[in-house]
N, C-alpha and C positions, 0 to 999 in steps of 0.2 A: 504494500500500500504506500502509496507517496504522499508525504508529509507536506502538509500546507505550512508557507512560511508567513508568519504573522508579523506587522510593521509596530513596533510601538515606540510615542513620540510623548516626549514630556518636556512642557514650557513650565521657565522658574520664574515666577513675579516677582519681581520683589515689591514689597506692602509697603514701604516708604525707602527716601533715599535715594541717591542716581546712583547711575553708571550699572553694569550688565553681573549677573552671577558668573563665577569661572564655576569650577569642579565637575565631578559626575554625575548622573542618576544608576541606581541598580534600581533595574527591573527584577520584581520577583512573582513570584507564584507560591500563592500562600507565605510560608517562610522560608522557600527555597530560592536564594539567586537562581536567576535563570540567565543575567548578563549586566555588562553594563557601558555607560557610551558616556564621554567627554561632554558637555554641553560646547553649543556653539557660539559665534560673538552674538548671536542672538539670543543666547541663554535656552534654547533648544536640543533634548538630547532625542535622538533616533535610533533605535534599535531592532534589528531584523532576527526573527527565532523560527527554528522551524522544528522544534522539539515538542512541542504540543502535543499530545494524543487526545484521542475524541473524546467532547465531553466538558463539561464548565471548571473553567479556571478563575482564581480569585485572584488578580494582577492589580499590584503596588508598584508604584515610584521612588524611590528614597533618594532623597537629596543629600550629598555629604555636606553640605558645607562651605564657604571658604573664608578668608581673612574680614572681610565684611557683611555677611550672612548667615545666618543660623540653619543649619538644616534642617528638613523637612521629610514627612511621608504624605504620601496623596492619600484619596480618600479609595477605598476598593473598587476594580471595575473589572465585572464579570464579561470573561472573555468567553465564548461559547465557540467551541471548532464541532461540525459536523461531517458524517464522510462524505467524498468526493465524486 
């Protein structure tokens, strides 16, 4: 069976204050990393997975952090893969 590869994208706000987030996000699944991707000068991080198996997944963001920002975790978002 071939595995569908899933895009996932997380933007950092920041709530007050200038200038862009640096660091990374880990994506996970449940409390498993499943990866994780550098944010962009956009404060954008994008990550491509194709380990999935069919069936609802519970995908988190975490934010590490950097010299001017506090990290964060997003809020849960049920990822749903069905077969192909």
């Amino acid at each position: 069976m071939r595995r569908q590869t899933v895009t996932f994208t997380a933007s950092v706000i920041p709530l007050s204050g200038t200038g862009t987030p640096t660091g990374t996000v880990t994506f996970l699944d449940g409390s498993t990393a499943i990866g994780s991707s550098a944010l962009n000068g956009s404060g954008v991080a994008t990550f491509n997975y194709s380990g999935l198996s069919v069936g609802t997944h519970s995908i988190t963001s975490k934010y590490s952090g950097d010299s001017n920002y506090n990290g964060s975790t997003s809020a849960v978002l049920s990822q749903v893969l069905g077969r192909k």
